[in-house]
N, CA, C and O of each residue as an XYZ file, in Angstrom:
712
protein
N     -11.751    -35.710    -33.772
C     -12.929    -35.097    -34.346
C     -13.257    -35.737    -35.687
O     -14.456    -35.705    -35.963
N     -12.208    -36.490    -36.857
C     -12.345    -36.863    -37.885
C     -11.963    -36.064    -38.848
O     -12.026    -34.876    -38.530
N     -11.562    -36.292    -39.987
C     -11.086    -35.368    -40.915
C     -12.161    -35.098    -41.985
O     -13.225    -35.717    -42.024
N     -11.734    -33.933    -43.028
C     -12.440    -33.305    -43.671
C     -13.067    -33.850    -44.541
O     -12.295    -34.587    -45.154
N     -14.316    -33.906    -45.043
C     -15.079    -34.971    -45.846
C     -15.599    -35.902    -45.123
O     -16.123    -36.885    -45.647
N     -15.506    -35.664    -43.260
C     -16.499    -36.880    -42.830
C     -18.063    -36.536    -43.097
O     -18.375    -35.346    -43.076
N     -19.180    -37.623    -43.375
C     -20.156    -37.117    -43.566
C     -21.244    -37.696    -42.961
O     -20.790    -38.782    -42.598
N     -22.809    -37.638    -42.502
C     -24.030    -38.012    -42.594
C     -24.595    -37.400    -43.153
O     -24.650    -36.171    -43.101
N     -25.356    -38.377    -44.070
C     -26.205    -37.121    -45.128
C     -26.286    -36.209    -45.682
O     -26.119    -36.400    -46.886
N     -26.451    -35.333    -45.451
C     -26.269    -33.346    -45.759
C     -25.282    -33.072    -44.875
O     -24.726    -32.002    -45.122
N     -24.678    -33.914    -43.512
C     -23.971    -33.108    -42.826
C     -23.115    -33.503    -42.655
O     -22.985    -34.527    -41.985
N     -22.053    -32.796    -43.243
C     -20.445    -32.674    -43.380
C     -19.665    -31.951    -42.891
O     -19.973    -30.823    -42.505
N     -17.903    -32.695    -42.757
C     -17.109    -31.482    -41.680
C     -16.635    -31.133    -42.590
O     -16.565    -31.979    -43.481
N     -16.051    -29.738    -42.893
C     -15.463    -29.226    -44.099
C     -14.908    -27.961    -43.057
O     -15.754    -27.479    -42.303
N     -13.766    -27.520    -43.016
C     -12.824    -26.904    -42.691
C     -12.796    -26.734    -40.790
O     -12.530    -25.717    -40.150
N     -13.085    -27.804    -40.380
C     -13.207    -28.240    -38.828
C     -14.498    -27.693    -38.557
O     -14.486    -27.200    -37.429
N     -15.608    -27.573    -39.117
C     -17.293    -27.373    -38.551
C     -17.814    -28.211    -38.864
O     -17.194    -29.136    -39.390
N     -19.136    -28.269    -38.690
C     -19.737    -29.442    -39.506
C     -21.233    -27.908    -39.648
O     -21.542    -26.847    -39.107
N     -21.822    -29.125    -41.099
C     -22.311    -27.981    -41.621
C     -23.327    -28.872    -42.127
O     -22.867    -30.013    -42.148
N     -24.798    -28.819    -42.642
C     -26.055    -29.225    -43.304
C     -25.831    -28.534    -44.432
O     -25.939    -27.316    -44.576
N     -25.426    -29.570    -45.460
C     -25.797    -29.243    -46.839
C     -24.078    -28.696    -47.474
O     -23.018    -28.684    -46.848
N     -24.365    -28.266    -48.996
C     -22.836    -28.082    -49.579
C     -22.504    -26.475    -49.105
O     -23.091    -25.403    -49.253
N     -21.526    -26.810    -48.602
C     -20.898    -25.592    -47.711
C     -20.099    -24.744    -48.933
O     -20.145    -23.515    -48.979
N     -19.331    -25.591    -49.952
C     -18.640    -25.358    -51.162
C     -18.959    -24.453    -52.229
O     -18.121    -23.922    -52.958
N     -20.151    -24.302    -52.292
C     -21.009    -23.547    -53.187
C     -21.476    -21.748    -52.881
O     -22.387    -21.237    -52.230
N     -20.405    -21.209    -53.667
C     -20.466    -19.559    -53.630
C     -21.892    -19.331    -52.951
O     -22.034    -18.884    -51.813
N     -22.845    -19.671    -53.742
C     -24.037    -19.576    -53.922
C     -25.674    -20.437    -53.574
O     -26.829    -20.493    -53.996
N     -24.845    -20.958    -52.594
C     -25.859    -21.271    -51.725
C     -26.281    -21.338    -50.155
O     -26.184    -20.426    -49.334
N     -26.707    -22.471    -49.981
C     -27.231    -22.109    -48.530
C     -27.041    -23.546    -47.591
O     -27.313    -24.726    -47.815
N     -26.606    -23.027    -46.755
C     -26.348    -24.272    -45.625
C     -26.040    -23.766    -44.422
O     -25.307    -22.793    -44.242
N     -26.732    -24.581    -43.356
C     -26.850    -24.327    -42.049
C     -24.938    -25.013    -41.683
O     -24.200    -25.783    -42.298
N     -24.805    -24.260    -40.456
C     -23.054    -24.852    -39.891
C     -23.604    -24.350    -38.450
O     -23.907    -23.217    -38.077
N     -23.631    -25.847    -37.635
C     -23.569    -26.063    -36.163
C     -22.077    -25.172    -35.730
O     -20.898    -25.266    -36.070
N     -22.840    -24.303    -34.819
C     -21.793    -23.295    -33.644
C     -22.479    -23.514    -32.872
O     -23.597    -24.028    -32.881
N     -21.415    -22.863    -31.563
C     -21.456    -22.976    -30.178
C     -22.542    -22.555    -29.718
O     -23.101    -23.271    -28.887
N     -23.147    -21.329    -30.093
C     -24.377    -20.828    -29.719
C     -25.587    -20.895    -30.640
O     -26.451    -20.020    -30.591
N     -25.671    -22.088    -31.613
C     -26.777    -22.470    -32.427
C     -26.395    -22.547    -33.769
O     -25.249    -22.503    -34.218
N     -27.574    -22.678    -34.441
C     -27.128    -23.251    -35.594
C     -27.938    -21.737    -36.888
O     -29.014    -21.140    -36.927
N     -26.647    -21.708    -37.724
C     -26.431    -20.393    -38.293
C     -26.764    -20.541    -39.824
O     -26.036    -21.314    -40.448
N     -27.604    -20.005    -40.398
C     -28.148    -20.342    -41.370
C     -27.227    -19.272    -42.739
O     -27.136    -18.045    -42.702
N     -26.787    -19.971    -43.577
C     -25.762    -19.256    -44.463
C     -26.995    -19.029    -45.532
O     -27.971    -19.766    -45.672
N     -26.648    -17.613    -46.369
C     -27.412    -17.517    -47.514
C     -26.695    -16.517    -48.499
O     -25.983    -15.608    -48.072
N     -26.904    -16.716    -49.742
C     -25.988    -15.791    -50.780
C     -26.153    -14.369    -50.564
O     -27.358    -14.120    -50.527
N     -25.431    -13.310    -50.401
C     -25.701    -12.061    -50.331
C     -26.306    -11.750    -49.126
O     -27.238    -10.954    -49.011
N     -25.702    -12.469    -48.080
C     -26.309    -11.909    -46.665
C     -25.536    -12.394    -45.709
O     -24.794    -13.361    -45.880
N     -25.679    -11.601    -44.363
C     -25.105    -12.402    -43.416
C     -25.214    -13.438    -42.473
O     -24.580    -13.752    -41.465
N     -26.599    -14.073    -43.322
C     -26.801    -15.566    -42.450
C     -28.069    -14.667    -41.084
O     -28.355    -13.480    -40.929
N     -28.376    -15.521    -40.588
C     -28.950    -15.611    -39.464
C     -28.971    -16.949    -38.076
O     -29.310    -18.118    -38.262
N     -28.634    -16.509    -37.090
C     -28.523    -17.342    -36.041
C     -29.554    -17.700    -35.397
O     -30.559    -17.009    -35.231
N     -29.340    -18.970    -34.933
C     -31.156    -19.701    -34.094
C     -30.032    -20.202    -33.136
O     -29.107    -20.927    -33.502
N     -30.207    -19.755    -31.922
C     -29.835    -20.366    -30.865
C     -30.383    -21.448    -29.987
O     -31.551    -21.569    -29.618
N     -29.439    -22.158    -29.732
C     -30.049    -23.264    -29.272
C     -31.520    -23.643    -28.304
O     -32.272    -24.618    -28.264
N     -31.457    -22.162    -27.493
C     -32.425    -22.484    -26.377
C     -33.767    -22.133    -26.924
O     -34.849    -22.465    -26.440
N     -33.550    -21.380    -28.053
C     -34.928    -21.257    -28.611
C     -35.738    -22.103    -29.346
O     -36.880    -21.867    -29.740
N     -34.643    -23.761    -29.612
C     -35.072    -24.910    -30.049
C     -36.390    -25.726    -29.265
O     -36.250    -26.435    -28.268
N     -37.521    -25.485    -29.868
C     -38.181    -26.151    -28.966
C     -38.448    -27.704    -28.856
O     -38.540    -28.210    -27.738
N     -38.583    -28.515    -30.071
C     -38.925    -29.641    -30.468
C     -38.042    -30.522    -31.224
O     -36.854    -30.200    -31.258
N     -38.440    -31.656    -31.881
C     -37.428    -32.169    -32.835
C     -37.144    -31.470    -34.068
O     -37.851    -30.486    -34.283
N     -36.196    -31.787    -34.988
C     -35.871    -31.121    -35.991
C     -36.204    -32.175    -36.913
O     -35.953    -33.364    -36.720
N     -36.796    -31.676    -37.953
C     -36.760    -32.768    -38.666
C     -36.509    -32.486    -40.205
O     -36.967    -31.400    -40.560
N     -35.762    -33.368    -41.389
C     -35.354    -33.105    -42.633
C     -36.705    -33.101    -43.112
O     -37.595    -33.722    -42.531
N     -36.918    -32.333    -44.294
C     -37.835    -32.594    -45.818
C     -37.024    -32.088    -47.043
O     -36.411    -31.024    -46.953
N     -37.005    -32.799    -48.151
C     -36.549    -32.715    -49.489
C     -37.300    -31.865    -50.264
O     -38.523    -31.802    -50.133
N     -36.614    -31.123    -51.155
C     -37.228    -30.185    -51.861
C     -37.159    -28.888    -52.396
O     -36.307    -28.354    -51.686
N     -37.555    -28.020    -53.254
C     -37.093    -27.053    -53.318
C     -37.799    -25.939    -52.409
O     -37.289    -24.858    -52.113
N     -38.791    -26.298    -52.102
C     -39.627    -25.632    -51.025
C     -39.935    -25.926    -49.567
O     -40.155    -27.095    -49.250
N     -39.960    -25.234    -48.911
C     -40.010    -25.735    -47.011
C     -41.757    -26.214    -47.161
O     -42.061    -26.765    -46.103
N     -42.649    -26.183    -47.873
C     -43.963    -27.090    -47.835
C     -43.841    -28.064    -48.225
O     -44.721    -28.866    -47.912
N     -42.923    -28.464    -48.946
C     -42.867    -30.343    -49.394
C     -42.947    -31.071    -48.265
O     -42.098    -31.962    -48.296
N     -43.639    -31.086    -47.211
C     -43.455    -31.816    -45.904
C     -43.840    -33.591    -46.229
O     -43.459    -34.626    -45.683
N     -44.947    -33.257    -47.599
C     -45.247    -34.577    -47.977
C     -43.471    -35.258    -48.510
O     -43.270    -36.468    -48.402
N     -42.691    -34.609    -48.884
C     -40.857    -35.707    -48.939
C     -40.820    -35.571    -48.664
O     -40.736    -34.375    -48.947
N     -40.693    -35.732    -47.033
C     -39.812    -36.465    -45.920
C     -39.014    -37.878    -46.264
O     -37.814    -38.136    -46.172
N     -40.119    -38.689    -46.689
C     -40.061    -40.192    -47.292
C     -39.560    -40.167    -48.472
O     -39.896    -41.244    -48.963
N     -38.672    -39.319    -49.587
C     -38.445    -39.993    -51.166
C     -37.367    -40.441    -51.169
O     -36.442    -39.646    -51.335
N     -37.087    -41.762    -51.003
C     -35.939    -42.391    -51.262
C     -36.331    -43.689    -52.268
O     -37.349    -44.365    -52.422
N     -34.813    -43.678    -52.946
C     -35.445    -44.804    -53.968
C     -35.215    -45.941    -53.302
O     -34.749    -46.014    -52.165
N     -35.679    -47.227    -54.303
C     -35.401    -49.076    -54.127
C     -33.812    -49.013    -53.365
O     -33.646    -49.398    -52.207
N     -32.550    -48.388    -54.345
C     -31.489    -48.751    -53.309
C     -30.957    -48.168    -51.753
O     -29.902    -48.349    -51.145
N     -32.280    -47.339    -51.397
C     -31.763    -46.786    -50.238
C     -30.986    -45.116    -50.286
O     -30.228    -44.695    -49.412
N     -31.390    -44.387    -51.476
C     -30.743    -43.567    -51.307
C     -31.826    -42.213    -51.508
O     -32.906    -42.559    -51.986
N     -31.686    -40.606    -51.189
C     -32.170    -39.689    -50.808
C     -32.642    -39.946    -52.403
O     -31.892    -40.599    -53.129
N     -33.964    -39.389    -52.948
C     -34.350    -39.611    -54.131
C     -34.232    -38.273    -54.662
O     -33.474    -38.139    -55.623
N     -34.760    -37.388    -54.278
C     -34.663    -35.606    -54.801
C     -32.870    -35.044    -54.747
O     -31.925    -35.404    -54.045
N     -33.002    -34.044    -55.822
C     -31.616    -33.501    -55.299
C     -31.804    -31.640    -55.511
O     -30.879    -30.849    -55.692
N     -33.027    -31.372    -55.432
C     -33.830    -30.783    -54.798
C     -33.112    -29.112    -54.172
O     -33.118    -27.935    -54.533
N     -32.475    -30.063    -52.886
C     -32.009    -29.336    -51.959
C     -33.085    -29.586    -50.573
O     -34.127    -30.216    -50.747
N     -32.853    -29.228    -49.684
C     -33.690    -29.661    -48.140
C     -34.065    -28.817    -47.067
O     -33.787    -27.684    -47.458
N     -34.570    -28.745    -45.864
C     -34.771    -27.930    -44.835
C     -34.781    -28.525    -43.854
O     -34.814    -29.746    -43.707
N     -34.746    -27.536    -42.924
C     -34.206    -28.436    -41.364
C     -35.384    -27.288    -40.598
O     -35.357    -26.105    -40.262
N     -36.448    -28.488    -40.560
C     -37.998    -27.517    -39.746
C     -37.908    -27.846    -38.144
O     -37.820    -28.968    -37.645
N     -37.937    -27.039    -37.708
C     -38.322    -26.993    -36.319
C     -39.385    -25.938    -35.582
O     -39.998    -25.340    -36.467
N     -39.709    -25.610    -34.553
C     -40.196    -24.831    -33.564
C     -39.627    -24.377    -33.141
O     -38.590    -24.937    -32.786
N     -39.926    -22.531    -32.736
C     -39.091    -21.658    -32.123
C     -40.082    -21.409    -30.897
O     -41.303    -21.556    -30.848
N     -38.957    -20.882    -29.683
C     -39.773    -20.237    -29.045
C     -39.341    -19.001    -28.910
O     -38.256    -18.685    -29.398
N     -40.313    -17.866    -28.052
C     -40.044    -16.343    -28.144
C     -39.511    -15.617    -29.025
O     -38.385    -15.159    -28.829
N     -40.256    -15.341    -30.262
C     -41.936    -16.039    -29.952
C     -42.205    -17.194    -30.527
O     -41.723    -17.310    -31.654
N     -42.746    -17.987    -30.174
C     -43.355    -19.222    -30.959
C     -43.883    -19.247    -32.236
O     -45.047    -18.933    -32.481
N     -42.875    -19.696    -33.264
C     -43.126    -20.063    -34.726
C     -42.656    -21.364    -35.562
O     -41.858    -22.134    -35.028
N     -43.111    -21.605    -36.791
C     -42.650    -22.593    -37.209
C     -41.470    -22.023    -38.132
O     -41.774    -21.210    -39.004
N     -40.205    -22.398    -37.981
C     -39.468    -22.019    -38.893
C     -38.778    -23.307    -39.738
O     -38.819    -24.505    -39.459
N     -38.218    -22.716    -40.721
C     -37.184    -23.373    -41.508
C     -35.798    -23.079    -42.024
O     -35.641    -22.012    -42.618
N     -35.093    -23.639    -41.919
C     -33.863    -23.847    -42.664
C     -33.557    -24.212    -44.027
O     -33.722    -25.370    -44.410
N     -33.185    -23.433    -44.674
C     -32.930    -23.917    -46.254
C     -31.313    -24.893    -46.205
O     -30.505    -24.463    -45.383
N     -30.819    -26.276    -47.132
C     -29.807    -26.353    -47.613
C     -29.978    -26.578    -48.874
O     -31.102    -26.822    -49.313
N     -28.871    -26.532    -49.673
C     -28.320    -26.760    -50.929
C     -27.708    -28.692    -50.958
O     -26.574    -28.877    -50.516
N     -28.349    -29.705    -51.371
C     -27.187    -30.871    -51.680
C     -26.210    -30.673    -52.050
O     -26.011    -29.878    -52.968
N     -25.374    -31.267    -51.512
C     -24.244    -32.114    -52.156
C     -23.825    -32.602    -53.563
O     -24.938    -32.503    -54.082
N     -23.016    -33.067    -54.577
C     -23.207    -33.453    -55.422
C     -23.006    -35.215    -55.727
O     -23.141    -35.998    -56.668
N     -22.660    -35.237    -54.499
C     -22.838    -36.940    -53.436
C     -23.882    -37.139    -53.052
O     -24.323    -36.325    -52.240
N     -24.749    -38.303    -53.457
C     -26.011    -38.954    -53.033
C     -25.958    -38.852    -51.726
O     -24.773    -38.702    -51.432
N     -26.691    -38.855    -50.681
C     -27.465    -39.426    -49.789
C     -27.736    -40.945    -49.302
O     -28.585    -41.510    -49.991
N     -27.327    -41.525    -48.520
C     -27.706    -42.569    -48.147
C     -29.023    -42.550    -47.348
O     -29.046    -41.880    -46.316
N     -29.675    -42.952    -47.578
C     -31.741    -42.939    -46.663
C     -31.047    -43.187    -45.149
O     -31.216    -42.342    -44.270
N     -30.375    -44.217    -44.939
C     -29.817    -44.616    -43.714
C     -29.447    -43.478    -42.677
O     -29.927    -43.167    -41.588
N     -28.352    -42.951    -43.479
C     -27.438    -41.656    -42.848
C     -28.291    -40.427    -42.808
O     -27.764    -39.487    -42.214
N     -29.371    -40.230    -43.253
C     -30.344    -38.911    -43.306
C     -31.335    -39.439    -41.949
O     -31.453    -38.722    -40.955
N     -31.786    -40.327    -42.026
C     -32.670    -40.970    -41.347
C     -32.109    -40.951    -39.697
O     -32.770    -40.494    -38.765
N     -30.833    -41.515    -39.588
C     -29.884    -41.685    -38.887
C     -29.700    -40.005    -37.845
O     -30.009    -39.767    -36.677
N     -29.148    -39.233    -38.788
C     -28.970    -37.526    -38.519
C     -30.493    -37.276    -38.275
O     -30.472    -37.044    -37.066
N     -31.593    -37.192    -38.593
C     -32.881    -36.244    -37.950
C     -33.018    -37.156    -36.554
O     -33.472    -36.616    -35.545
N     -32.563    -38.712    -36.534
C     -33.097    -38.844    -35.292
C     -32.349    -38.605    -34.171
O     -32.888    -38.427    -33.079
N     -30.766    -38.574    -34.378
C     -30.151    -37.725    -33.495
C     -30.506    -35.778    -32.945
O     -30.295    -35.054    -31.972
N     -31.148    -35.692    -34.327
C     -31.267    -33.837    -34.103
C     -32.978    -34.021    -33.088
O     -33.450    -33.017    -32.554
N     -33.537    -35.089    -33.001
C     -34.426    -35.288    -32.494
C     -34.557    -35.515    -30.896
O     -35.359    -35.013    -30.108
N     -33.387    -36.538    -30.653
C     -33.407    -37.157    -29.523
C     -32.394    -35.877    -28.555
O     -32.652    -35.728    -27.361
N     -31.355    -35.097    -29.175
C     -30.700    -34.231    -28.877
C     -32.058    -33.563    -28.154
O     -32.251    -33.533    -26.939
N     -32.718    -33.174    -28.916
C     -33.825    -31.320    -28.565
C     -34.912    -32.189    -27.270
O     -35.452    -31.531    -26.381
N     -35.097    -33.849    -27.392
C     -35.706    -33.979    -26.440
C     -34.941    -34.327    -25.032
O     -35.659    -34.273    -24.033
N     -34.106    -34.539    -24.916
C     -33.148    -34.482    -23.604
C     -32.748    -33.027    -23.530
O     -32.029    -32.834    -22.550
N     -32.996    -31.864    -24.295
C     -32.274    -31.032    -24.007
C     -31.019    -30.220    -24.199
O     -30.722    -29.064    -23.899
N     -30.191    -31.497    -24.976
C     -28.844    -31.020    -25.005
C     -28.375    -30.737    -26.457
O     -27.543    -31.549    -26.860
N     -28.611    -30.087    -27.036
C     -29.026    -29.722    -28.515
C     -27.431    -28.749    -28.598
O     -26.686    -28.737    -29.578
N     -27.265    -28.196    -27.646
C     -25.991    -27.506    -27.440
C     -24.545    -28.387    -28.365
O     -23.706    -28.105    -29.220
N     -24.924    -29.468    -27.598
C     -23.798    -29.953    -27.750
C     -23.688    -30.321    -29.064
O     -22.916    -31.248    -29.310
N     -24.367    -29.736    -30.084
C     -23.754    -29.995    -31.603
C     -23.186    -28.978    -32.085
O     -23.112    -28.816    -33.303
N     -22.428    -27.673    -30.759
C     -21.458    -26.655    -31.167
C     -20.018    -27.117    -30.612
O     -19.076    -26.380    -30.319
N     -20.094    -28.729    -30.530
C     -18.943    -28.993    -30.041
C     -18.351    -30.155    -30.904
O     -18.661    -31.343    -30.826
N     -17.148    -29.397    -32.010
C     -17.193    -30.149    -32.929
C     -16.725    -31.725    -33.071
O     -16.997    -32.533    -33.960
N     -15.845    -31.891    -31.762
C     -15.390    -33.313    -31.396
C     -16.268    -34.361    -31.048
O     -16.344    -35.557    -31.329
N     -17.021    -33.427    -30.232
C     -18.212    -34.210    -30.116
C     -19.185    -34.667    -31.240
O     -19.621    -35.765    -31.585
N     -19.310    -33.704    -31.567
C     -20.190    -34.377    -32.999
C     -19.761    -35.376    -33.927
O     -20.407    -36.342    -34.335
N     -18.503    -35.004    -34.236
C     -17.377    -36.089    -34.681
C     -17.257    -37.357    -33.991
O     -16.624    -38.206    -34.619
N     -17.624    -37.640    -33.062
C     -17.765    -38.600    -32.304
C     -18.973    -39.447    -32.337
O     -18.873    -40.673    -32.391
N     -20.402    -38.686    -32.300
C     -21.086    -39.294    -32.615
C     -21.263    -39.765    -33.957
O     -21.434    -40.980    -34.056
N     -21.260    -38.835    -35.412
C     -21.402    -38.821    -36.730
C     -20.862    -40.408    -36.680
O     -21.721    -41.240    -36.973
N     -19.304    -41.002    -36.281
C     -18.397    -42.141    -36.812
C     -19.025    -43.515    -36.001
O     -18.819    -44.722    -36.122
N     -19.775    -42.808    -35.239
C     -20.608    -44.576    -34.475
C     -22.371    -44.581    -35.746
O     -23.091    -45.550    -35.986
N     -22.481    -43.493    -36.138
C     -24.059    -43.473    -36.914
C     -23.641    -43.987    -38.355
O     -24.391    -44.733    -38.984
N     -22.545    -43.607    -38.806
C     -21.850    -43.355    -40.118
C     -21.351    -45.165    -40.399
O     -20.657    -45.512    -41.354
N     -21.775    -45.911    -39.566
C     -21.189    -47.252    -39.411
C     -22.210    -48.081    -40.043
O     -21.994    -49.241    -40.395
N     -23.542    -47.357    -40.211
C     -24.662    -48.515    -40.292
C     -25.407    -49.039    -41.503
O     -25.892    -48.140    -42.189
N     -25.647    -50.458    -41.997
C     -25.649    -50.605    -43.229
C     -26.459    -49.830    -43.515
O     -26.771    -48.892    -42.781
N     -27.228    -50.179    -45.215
C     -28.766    -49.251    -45.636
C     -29.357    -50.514    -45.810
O     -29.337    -51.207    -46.826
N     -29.871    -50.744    -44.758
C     -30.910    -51.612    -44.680
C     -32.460    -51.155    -44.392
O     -32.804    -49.977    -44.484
N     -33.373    -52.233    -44.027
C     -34.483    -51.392    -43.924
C     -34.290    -50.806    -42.025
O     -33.772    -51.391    -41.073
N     -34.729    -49.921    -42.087
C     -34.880    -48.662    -41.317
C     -36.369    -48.843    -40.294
O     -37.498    -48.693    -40.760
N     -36.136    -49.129    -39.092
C     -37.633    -48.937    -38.479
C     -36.994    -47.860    -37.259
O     -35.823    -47.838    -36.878
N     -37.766    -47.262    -36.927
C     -38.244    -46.647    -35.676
C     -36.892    -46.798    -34.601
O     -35.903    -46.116    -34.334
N     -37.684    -48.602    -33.990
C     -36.522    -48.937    -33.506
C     -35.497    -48.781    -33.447
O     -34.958    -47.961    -32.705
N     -34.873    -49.626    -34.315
C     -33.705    -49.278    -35.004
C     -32.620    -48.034    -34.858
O     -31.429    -47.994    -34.551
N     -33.986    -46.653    -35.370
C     -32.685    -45.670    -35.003
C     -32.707    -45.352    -33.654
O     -31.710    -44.896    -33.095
N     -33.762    -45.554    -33.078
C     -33.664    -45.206    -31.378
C     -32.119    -45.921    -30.919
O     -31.259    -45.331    -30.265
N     -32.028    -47.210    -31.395
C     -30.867    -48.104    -30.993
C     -29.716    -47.617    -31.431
O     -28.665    -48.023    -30.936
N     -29.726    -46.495    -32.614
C     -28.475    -46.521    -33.375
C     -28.009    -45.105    -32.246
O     -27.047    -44.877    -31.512
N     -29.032    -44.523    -32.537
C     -28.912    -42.546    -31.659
C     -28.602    -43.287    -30.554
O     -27.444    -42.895    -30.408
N     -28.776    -44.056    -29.680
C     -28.637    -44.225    -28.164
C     -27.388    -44.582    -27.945
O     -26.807    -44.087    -26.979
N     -26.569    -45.720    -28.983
C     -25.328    -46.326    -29.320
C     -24.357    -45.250    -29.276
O     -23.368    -45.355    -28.550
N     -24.612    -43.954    -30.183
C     -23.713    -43.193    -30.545
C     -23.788    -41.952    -29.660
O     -22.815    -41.239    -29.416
N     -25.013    -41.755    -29.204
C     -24.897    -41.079    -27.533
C     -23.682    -41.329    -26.974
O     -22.630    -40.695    -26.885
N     -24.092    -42.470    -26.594
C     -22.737    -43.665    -25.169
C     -21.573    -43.034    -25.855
O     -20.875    -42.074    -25.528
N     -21.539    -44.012    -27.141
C     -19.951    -43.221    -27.726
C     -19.448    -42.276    -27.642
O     -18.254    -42.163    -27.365
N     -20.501    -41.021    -27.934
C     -19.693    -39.177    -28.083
C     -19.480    -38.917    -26.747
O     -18.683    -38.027    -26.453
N     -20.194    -39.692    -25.671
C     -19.772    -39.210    -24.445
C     -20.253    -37.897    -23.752
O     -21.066    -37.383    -24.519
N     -20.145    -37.352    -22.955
C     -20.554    -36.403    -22.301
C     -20.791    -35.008    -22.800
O     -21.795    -34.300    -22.724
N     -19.362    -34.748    -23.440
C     -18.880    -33.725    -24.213
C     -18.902    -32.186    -23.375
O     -19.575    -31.886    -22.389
N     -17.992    -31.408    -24.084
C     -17.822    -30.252    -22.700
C     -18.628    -29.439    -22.706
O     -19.335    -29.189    -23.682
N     -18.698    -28.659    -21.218
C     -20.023    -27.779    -20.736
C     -19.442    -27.015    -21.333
O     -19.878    -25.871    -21.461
């Protein structure tokens, strides 16, 4: 599965889960992939769960302190790295009933690589369009993919590219269990 401190971007394994954003922090907020969806942590509450099947579309990151910054998606600086430290959201589509929701995280106090962020939405992307979005409650599996994505320089970034990188690290994680 990889040991503690493996990372892409916001998403890190920290006590065998993997989790969006600093998990470490009394006082904040970060999503942690489970078996039955992905569970949104918040100070003084007990979180709320989005299950997988109610995922309708891709997921995609924006930077910021607010879930309307949709205009950062894009702030990264000249060397390739997440430019805001902000904090982020993980927007998607629900269904039943059909809404736009969001996810709040908290950063890290570790930069961002543009690569490894870029890298992670297009896996959370290509996951929700095959369907199998599940399988990021399976933490070996994820661990599996994260160490084939987690490989790639910060170079420039097209389209392409991550289609090639997500498809690579597909093959790698393998099937993973029903």
């Amino acid at each position: 599965m990889g040991e503690d401190g493996m990372s892409l971007g916001p998403l890190e394994l920290t006590d065998g889960r993997w989790r969006v954003g600093d998990a470490a922090r009394s006082d904040g907020h970060w999503v942690e992939f489970r078996p039955d969806g992905l569970h949104q942590h918040e100070p003084d509450s007990e979180g709320q769960l989005i299950s997988w099947a109610r995922i309708m579309n891709g997921i995609r990151l924006t930077w910021g302190k607010h879930p309307r910054n949709t205009n950062n998606r894009g702030l990264y600086t000249l060397r390739g790295m997440v430019a805001t430290r902000d904090g982020g959201w993980l927007h998607m589509t629900l269904r039943d009933p059909y809404e736009d929701h969001q996810l709040r995280f908290d950063q890290h106090t570790r930069p961002y690589r543009a690569v490894d962020a870029l890298r992670l939405e297009a896996l959370l992307r290509q996951l929700t369009d095959e369907g199998r979005l599940e399988l990021l409650g399976d933490p070996e599996w994820v661990g599996r993919a994260v160490t084939c994505l987690a490989d790639g320089e910060n170079r420039r970034i097209t389209g392409r590219s991550l289609r090639q990188a997500t498809a690579a690290a597909l093959a790698a994680a393998g099937p993973g269990t029903p």
